[in-house]
LUMVO-296653 format. One record per residue: x negated, y, z negated of N, C-alpha, C, CB in turn; residue in one letter. Coordinates in steps of 0.02 Angstrom, whole numbers, plus 50000, padded with zeros to 5 digits. Glycine has a CB too. Example, Ala and Ser with C-alpha at 12.3 -4.5 7.8 and 13.67 -1.06 7.14 Angstrom:
% LUMVO-296653
493404971649610493854977549610493404983549610494354977649548a
493584988849646493164994749643493555000249606492964997049714s
***
This chain:
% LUMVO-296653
445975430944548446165437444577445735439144637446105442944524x
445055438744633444675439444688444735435144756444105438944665x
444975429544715445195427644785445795427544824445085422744790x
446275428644783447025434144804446805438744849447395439244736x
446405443244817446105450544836445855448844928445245452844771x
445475443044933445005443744980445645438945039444075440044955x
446085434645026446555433945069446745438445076446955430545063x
447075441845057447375449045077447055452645100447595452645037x
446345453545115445875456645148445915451645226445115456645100x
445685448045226445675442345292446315444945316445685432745273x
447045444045276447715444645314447835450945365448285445045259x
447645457245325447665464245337447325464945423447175468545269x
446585460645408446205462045448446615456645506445425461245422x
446805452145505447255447645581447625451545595447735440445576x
447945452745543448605458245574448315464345619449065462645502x
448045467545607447885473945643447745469945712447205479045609x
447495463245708446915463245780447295460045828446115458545773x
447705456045813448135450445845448995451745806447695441445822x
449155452645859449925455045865450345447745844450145458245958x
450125443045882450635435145866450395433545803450485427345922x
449945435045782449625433845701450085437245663448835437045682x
450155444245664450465446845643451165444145614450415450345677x
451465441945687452195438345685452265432945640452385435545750x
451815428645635451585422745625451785424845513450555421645671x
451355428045506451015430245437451825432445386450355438845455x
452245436845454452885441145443453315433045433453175447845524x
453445429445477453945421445478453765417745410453695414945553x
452955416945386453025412645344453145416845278452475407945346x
452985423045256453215426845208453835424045211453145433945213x
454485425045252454925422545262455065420645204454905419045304x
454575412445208454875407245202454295404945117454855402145288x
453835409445101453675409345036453545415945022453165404945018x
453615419044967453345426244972452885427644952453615430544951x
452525431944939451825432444923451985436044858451325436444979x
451705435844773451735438044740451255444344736451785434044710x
451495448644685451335456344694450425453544664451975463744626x
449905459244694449405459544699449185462944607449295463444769x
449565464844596449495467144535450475467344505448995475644543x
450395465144442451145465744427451195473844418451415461144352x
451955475144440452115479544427452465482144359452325479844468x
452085488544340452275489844249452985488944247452105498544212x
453045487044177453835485544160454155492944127453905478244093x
453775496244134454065504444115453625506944159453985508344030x
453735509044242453315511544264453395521644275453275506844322x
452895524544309452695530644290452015533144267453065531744249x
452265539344226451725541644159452005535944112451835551144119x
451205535344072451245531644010451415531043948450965530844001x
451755538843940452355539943897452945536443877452575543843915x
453305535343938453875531943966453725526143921453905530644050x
453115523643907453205514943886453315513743818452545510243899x
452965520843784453185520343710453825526543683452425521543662x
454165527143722454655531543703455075526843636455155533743777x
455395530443589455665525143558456325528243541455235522343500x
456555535643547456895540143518457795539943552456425547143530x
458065542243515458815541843560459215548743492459355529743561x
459425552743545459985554743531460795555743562459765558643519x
461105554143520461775553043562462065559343582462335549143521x
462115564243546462345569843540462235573043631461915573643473x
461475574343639461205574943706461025572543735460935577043720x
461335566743733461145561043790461875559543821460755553043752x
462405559843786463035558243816463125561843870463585559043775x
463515557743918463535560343993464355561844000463235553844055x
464785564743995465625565843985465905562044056465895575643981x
466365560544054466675556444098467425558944105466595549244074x
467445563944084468295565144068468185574244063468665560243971x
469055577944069469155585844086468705585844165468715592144011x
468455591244141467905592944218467745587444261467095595444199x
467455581944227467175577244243467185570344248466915578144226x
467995570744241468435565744252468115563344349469405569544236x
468175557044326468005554144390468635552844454467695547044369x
468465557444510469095556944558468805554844629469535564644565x
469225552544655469305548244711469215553844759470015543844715x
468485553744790468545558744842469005559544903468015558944864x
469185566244928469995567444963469615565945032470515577044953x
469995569345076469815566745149469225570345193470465567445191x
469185574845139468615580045181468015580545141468875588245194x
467985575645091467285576845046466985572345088467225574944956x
466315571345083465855567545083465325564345045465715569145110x
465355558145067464785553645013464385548845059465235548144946x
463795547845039463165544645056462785538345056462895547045033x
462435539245054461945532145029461765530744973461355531545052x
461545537344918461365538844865462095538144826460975545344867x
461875532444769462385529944737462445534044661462265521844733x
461765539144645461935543144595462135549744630461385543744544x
462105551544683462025556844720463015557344722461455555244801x
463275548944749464015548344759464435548444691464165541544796x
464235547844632464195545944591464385553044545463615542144593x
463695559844559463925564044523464405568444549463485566744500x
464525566944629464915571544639465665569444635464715574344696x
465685561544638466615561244592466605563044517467025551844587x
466205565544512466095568444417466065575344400465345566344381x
465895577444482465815586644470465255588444432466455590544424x
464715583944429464135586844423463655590544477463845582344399x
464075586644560463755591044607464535591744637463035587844661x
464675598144684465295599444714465475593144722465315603544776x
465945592944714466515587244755466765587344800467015585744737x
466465593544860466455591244918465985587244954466545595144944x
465505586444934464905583744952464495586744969464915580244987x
464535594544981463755595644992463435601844937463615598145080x
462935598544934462335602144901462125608644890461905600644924x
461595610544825461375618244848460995616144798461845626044849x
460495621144806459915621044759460175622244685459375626744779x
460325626944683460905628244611460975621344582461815631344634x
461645617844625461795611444604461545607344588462005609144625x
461005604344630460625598444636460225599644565460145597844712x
459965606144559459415607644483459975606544430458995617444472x
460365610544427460675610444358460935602444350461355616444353x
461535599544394462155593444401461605586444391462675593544500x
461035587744418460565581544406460465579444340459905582644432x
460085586844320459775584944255460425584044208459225591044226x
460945586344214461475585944158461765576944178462215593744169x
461685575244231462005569144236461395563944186462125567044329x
460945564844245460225562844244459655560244196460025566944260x
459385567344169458805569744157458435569644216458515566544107x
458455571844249458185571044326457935580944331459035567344400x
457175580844316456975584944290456915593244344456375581344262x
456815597744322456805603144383456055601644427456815612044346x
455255599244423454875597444459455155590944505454345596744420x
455515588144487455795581944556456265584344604456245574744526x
456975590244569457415592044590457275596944638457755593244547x
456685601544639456405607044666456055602144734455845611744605x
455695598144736455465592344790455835592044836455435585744769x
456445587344796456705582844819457235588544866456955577144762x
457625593444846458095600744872457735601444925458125608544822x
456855602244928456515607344996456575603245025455805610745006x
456265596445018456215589945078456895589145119456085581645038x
457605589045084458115587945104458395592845134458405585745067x
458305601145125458595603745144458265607445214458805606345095x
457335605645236457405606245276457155600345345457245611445264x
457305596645318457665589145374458225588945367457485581045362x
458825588445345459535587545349459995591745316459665581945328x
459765597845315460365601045308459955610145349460685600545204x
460125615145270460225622145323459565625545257461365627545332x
458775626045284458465629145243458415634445231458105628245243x
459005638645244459015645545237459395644745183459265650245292x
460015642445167460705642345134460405636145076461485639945196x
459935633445087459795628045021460485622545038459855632944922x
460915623045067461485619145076460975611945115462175623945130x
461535605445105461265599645144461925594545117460335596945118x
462165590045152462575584045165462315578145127462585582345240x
462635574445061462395572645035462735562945083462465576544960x
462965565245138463185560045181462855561545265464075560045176x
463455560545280463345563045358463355570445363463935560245411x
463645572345433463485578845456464275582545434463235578845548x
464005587045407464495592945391464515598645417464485594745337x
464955602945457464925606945499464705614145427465715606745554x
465095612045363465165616245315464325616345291465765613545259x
463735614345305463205615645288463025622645319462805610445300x
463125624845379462705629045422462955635345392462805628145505x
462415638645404462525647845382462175653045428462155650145301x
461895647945483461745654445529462325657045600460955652345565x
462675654745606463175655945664462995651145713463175663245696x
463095655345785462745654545830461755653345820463005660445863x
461555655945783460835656045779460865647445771460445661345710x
461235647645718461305637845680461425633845744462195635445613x
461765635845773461845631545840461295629945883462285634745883x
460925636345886460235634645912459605629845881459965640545918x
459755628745806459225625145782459475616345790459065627945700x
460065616445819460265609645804460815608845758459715606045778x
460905597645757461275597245737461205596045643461505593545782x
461295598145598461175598545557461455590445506461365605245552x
461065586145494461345579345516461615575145446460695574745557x
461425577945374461385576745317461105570045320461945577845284x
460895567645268460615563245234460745556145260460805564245170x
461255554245285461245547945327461495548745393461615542645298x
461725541945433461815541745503461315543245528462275545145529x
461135550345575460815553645623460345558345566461365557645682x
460165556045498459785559345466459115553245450460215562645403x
459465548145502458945543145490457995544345519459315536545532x
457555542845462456735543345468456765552545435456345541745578x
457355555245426457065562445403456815563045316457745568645419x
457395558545281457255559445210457595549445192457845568445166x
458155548145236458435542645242457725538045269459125543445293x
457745530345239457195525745317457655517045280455645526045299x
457435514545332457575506045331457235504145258457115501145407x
457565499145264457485492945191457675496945113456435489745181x
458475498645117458355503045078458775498945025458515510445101x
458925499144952459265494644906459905490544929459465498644851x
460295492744952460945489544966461265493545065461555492644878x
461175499245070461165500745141460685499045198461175506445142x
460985499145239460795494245312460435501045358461725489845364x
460155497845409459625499445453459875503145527459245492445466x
459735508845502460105513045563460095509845628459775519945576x
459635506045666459525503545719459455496845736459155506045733x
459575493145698459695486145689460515483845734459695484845596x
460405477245748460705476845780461405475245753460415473945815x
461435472645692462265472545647461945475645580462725462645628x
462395474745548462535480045469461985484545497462325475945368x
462335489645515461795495245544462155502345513461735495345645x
462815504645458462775510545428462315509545387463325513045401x
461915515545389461325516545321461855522045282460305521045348x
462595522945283462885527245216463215520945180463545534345234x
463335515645224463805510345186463395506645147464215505345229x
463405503045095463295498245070463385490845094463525499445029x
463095485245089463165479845108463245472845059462705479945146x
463845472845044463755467744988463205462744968464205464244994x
463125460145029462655453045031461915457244997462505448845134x
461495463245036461075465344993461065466444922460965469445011x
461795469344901461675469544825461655462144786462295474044792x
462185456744816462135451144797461365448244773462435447844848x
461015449144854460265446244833459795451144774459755445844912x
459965454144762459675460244701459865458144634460035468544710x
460575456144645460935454844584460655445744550461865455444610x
460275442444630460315435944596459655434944577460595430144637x
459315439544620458535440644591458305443644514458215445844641x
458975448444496458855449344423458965445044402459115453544389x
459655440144395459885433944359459135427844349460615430444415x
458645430144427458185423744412457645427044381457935419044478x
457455432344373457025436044339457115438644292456835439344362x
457635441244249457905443944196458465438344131458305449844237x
458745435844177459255433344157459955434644175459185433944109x
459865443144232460395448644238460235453444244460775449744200x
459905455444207459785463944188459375466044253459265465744105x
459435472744274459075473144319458605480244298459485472944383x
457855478744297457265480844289457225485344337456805476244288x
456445488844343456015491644375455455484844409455715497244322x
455365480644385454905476844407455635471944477454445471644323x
456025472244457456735469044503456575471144564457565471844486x
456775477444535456895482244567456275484744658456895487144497x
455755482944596454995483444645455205477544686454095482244601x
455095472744672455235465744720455675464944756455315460244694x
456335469344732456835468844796456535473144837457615470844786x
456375479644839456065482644889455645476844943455595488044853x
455085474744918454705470244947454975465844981454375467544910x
455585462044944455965458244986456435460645055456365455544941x
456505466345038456875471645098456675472145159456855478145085x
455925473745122455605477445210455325470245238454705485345206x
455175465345201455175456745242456155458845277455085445945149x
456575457545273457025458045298457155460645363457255459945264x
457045469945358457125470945407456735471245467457335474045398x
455805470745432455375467045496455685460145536454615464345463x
456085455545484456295450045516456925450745554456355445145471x
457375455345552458035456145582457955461145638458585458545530x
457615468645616457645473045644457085475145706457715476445597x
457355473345750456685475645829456535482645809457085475945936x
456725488345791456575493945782456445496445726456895496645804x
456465491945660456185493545602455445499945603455995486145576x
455515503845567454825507945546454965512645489454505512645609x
454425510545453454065515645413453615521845418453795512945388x
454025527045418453405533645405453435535045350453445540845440x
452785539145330452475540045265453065541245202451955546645271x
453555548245222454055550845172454605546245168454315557845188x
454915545345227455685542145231455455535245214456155542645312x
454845529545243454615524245233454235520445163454305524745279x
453845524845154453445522545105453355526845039452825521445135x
453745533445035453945537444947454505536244931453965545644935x
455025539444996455755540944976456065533244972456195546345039x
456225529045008456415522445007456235519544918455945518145075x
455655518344917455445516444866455525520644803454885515244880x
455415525944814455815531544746456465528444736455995541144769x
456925528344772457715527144773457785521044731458065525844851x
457345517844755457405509744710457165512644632456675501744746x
456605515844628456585518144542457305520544519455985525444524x
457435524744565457975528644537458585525044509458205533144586x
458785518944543459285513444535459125511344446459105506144601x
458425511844419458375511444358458405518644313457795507844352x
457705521544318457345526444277458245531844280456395530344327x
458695530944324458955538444325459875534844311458725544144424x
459935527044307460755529144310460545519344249461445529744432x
459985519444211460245515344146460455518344087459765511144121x
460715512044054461245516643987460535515943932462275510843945x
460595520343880460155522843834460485521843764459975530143850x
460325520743713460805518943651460035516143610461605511743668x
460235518443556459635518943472459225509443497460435518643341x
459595506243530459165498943536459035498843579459345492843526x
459105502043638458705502443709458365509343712459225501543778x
458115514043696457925519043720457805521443761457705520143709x
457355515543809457175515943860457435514343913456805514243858x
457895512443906458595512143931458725502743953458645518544011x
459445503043999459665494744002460075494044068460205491843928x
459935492844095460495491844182460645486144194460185493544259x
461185485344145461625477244170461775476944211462165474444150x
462105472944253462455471144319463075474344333462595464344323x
463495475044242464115478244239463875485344267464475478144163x
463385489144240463185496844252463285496444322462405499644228x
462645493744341462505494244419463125495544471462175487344441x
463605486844469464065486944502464495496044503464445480444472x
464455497244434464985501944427464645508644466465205503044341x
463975510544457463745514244493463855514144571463225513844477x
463575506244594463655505544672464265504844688463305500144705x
464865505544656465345506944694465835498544701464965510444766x
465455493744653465625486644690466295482844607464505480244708x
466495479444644466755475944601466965467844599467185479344595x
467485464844597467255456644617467875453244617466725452344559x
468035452144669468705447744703469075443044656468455442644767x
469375436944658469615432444615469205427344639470355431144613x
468775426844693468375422044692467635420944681468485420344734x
467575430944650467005431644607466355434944661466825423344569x
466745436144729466465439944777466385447944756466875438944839x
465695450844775465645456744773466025461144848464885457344760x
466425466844797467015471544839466565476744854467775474644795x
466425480944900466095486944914466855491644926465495486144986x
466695499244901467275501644908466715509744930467915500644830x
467005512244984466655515445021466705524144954467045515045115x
466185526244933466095531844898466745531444823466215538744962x
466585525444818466945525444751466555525644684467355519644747x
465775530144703465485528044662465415531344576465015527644697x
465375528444520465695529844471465025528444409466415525344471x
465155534444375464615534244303465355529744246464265546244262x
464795526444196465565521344150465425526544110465575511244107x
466145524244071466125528444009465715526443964466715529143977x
465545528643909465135527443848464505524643886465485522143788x
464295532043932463585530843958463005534243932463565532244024x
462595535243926461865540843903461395540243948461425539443829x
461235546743960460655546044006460155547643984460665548844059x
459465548244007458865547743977458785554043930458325546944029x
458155555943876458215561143834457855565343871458015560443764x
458015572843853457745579043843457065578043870457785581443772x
456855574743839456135571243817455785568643854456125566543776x
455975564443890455835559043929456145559244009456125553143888x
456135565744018456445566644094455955562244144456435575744121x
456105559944191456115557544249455745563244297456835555644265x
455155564644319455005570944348454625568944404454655575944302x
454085571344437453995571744499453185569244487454205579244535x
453005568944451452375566344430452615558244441452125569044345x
453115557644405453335550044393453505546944456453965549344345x
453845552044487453955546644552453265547244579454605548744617x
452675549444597451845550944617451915542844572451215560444575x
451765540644520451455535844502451885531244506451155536344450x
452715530044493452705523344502452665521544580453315520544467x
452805526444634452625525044691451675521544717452835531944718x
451595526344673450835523344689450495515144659450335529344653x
450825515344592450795510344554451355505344607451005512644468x
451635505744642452025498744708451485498444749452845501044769x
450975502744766450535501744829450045497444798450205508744865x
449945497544722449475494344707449765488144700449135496744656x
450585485944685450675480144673450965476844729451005479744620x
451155479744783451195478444845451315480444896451365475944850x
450485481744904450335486444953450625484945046449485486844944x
451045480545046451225481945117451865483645117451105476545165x
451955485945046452815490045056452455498745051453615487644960x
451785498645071451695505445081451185507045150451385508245011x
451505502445200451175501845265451595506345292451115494845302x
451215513645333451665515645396451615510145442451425522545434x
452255510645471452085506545534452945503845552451405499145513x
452895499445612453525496245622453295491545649454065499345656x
454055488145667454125483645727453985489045798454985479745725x
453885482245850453655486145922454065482545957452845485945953x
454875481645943455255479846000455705476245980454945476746050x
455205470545943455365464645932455555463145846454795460745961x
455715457345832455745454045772455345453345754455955449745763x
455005455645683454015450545673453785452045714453805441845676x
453755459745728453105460845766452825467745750453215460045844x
452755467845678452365473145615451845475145662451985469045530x
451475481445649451035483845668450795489845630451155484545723x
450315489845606450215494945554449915500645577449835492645499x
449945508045566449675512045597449085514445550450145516845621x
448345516145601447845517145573448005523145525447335517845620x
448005523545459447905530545424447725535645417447815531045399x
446875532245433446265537745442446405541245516445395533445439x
446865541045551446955543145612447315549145598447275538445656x
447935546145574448605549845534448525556745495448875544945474x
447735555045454447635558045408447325564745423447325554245371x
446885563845482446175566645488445655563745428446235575245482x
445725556945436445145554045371445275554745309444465557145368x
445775557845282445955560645211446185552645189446665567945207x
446635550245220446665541545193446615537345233447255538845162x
446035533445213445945528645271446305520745256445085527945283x
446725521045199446905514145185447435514345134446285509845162x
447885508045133448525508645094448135508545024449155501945109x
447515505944987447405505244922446945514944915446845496144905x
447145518244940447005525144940447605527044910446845528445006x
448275525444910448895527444897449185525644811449315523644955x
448755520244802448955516044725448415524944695448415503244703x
448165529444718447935535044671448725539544665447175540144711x
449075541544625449525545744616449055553744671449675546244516x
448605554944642448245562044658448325561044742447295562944625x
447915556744751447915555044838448675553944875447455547044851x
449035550844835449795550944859450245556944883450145548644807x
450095560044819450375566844829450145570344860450445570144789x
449745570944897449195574444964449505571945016448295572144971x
449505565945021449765561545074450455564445089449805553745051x
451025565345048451525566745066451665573745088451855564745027x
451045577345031451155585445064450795585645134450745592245011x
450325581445163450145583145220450775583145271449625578845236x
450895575445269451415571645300451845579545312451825564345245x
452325581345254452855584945281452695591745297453395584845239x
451855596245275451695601045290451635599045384451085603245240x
451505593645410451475592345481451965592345510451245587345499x
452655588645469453165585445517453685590545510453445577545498x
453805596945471454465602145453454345605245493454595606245390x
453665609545493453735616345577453515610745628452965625845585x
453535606945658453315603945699454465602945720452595596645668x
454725599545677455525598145662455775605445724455815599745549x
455765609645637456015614745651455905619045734455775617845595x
455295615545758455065620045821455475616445875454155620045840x
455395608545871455935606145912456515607845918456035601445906x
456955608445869457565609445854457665617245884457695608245774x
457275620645874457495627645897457265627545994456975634845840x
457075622946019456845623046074456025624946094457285626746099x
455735623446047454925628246052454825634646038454625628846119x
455505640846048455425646446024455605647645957455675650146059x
455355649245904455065651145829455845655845828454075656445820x
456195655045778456615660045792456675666345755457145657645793x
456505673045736456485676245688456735675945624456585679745704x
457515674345628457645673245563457485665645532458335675045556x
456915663345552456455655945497455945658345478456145648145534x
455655663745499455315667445490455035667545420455565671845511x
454575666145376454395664845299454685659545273454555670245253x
455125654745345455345648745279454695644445263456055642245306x
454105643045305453785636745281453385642745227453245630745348x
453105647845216452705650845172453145652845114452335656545204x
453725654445122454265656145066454595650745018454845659245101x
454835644245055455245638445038454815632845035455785637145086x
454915631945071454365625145093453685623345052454055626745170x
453355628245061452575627245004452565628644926451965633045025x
453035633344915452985632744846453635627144821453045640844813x
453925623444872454325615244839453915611544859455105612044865x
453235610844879452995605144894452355605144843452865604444973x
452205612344803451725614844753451705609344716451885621244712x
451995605244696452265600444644451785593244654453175598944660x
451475592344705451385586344744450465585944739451785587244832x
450285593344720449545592844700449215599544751449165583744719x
448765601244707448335606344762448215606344826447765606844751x
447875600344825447665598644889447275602144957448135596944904x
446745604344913446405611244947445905606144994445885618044881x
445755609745038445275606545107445695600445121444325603945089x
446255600245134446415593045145446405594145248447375590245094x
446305590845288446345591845369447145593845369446125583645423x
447535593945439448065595545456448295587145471448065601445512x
448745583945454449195578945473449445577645563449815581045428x
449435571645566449635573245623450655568845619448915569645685x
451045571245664451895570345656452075563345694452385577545700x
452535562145690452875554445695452915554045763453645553045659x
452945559445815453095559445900452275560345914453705567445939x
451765559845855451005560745909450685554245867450385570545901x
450885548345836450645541445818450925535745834450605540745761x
451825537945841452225533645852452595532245900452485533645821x
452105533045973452525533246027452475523946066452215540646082x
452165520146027452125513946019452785508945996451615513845976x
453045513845944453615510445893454355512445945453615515345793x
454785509845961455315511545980455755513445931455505507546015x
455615514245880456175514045839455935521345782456275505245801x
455415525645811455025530145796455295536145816454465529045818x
455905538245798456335542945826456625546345808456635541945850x
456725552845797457435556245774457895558445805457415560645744x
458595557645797459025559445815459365564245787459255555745823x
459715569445824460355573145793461015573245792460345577545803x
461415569745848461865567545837461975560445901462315573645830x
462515559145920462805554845948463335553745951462665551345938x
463755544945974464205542845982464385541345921464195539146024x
464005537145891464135533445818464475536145769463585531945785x
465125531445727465185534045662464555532145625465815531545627x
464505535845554464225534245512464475525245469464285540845476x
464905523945497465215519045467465035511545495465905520645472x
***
């Protein structure tokens, strides 16, 4: 191990100093991969999770039928990237038009879910004020919906309100994500679509690691295998702290901890290939090819989701996120490509931070993580919001970051004396691909 440990020390240190090293380090990963620095837990989280043993059917059944009969969204709903997100709303656990509200997202989660009110309360502020309307709690659980906005004319002044993919890309959306593609890459570039061939390699990596079934430990390694991907494909690949290195990697837990089936012999639940597919929307030709079918995404019947008990909460995503930095820590590098293909560059932390973290094995702490992210977005929302309105503050936002904003980010840890963060336009003017957008030419498609 120590000497694992201390290559990976030597590697870290070329990389920062020498750029073709860098490239060099990114090609042969390629071509062997580097195993995780620490395995990643096979029930990761709190340590609860590992000895759960309990099941009830009664409140665990998820209905699939009346209300919640699964329908083929019409021409004006919208659906996303998020395959439980697409998922509850052909079920009417969230509108079936596609967009969101705080209301929804708390109650429709946990009833699909167990997807607890400390994650749902997070996950609502983060989203609703990067991609959608933080006055109205409304947000696009796809692209841009004109039906999010509630200020009039005022709304017009803050921008384009962009939801969750396309032009919502680096806000809550980022690259290397389970089965969607890389906003800025040069082909498979919708990040709302799915991409067969990604789920394929997910699906064959469980088959060589499981037998099939697809894990949390899969699950971790496809990530890993991802962001090798789009450093290798994508000239504009990057990671920032939230969209790069929590939210990305949360999403991949979520593919387990939040949409496996539960039953008296799994408790802890089971995500076959059959589940998955049916979740992501996929199905399989006569020649045994995986079908992507755009927002067809679907809970099976005779499903259960996690107990009462055993919710999925916001602590949990803090540790199994942190617990990936410890098992592989360069799927928790800010940083990007600088132009090119394989040409990673990691951004100093302790810079980022004001000294609060000077290094990715600062992040394997849950406590320190969750600082990290509240800095991150206590920097990057009024910094957003000020752009978007043109530099002038507009009265009616007036108490959103002291009203909204801080008590949904309360969740993430005290974090008293921490410095001020610094935002993605004052570290990342190096990265070309370090950008936000609000709208454009592009479909989402």
């Amino acid at each position: 191990m120590m000497h694992l440990l201390t290559l990976l020390a030597l590697e870290a240190s070329l990389v920062s100093a020498y750029p073709d090293i860098a490239r060099i380090v990114q090609a042969q990963r390629l071509d062997k991969r580097v195993p995780p620095v620490l395995p990643f837990p096979e029930y990761p989280g709190v340590p609860t999770h590992a000895l759960y043993d309990k099941f009830d059917a009664s409140s665990q059944y998820v209905s699939t039928s009346g209300d919640h009969a699964f329908q083929v969204p019409g021409p004006d709903d919208i659906r996303g990237p998020c395959a439980g997100l697409n998922a509850a709303a052909n079920h009417g656990y969230l509108p079936r038009t596609g967009i969101a509200t705080a209301e929804t997202v708390n109650t429709g989660l946990w009833q699909a879910y167990g997807l607890d009110a400390t994650a749902t309360l997070f996950l609502q502020t983060a989203t609703m004020f990067f991609d959608g309307d933080p006055v109205s709690g409304r947000w696009s659980i796809g692209y841009h919906s004109d039906k999010t906005q509630s200020l009039g004319a005022l709304g017009e002044l803050l921008g384009n309100e962009t939801g969750i993919c396309a032009y919502g890309h680096l806000k809550t959306e980022g690259d290397a994500s389970i089965t969607r593609g890389d906003w800025l890459a040069p082909t498979d570039n919708s990040n709302c679509a799915s991409y067969p061939q990604f789920a394929q390699e997910l699906l064959d990596l469980a088959k060589e690691r499981t037998g099939g079934n697809l894990t949390p430990r899969v699950l971790a390694e496809h990530q890993y295998n991802r962001k090798l991907h789009s450093i290798a494909t994508n000239p504009f690949y990057f990671s920032p702290p939230y969209a790069g290195v929590a939210f990305t990697f949360g999403a991949h837990m979520f593919a387990y901890e939040l949409l496996a089936n539960h039953s008296a012999e799994y408790p802890r639940g089971i995500l076959t290939p059959e589940t998955f597919m049916s979740f992501f929307s996929y199905t399989r030709d006569e020649d045994g090819h995986l079908q992507y079918t755009y927002g067809h995404e679907r809970i099976p019947d005779n499903w259960y989701r996690r107990a009462d008990d055993d919710a999925w909460t916001l602590a949990d995503i803090l540790a199994s996120t942190a617990q990936q930095c410890a098992s592989y820590p360069t799927n928790c590098q800010v940083g990007g490509n600088t132009g090119e293909v394989n040409s990673f560059s990691g951004v100093d932390l302790g810079d980022v931070t004001g000294g609060f973290i000077n290094g990715v094995d600062d992040l394997s702490d849950p406590e320190k993580l969750g600082c990290f992210i509240s800095q991150n977005l206590q920097a990057e929302i009024p910094s957003f919001l000020d752009k978007v309105s043109g530099g002038n503050p507009l009265g009616q936002l007036d108490g959103l970051i002291s009203d909204k904003l801080l008590p949904g980010l309360a969740g993430l840890g005290e974090c008293k004396g921490i410095p001020e963060g610094r935002t993605m336009s004052e570290y990342g003017s190096s990265y070309p691909g370090a950008i936000y957008q609000f709208e454009g030419p592009r479909t989402p498609f």
